[in-house]
C-alpha positions as CSV (number, residue, x, y, z in Angstrom):
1,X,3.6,7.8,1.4
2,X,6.4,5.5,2.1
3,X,8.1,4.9,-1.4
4,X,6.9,9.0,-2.4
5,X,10.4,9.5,-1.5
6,X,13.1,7.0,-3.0
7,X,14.9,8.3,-5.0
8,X,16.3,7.6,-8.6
9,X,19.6,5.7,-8.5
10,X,20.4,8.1,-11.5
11,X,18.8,10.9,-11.1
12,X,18.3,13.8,-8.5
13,X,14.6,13.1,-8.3
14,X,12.6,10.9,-6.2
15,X,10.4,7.8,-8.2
16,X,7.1,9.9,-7.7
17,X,8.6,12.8,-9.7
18,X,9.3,10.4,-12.3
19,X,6.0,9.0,-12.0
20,X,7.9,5.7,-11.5
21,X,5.5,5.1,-8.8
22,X,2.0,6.6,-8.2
23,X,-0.5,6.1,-5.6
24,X,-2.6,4.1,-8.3
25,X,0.0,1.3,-8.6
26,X,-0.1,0.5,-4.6
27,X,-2.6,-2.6,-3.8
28,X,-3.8,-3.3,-0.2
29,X,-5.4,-6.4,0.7
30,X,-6.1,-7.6,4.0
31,X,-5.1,-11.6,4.2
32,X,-5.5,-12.5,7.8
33,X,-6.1,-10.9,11.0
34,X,-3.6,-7.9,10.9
35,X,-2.0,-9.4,8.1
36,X,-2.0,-7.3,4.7
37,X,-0.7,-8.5,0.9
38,X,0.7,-5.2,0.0
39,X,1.2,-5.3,-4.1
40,X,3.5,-2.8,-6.1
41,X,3.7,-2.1,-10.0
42,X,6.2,0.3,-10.7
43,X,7.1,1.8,-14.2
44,X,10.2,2.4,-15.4
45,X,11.3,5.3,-17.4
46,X,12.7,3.5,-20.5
47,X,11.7,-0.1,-21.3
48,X,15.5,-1.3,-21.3
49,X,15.8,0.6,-18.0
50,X,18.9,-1.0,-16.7
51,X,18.4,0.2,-13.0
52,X,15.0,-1.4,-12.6
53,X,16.0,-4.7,-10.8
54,X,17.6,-2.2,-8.4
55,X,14.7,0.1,-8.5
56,X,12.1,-2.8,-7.0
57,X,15.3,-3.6,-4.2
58,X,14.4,-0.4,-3.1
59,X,10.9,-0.3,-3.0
60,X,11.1,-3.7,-1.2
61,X,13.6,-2.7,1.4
62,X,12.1,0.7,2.5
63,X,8.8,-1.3,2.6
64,X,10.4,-4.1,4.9
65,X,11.6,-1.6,7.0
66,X,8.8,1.1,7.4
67,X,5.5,-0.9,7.1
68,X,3.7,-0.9,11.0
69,X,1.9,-4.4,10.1
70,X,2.4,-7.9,9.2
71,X,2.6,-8.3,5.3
72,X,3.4,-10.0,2.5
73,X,4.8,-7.7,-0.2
74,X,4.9,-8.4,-4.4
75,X,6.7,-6.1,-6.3
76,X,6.0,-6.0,-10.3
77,X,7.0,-4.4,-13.1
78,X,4.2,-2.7,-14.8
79,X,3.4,-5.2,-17.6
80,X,4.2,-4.2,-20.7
81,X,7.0,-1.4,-19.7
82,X,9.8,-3.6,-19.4
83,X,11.5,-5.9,-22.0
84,X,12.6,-8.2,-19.3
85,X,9.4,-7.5,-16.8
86,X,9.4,-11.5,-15.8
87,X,13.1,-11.9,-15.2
88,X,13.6,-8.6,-13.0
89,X,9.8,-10.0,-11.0
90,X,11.2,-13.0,-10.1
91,X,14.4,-11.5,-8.9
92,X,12.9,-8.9,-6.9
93,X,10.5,-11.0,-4.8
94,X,12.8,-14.1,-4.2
95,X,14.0,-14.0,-0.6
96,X,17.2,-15.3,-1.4
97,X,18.3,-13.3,-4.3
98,X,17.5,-10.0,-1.9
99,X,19.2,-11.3,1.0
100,X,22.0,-12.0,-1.3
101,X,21.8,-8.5,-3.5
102,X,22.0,-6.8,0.3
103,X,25.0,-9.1,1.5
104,X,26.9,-7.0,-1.2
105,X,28.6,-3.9,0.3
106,X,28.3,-1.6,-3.1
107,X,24.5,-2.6,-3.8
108,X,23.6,-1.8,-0.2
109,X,25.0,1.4,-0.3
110,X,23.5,2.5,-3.2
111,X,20.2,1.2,-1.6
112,X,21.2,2.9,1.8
113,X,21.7,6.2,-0.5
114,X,18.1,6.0,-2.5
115,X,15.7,4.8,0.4
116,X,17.4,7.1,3.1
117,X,15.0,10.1,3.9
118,X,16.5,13.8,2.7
119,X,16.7,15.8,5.8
């Protein structure tokens, strides 16, 4: 219910319109006491999607913010969909490259823009 609602960074929909994101690609595991791996495979619209490094910022940054538990969180591209799938998975679950990708005023906006809720 969380990431139902980002939306595109292109289009007017949200990713579960675009089927970008469906209940069958969230994983829960429990890891500790009330500690959870929470695992996300999204699936871009194109395979040369350029916006899908972007696209798994936003899934990761609503999910920092909203989740009510302890977690870890791995966000993939759904193998096979992408041409670059292992390049744009190590960029979207390194610490570092998110904290920097956020530090930039443009990106966050844009971020701000597809993970606020529509009132």
């Amino acid at each position: 219910d969380i990431i139902r609602t980002i939306r595109d960074p292109e289009k007017p929909n949200t990713l579960e319109e675009l089927e970008v994101v469906t209940e069958n690609c969230v994983e829960v595991q429990e890891i500790g006491e009330d500690e959870y791996l929470v695992i996300i495979r999204f699936t871009p619209t194109v395979p040369h999607c350029s916006l899908a490094t972007l696209i798994g910022l936003c899934l990761r940054i609503k999910l920092q913010r909203c989740l009510p538990f302890r977690h870890k969180l791995e966000i993939y591209i759904s193998e096979g969909t992408h041409s670059t799938e292992e390049d744009i998975n190590k960029q979207i679950n390194d610490k570092e490259r998110v904290a920097a990708a956020m530090e930039n005023p443009n990106l966050r906006e844009i971020v701000e823009q597809c993970v606020t809720e529509p009132d």
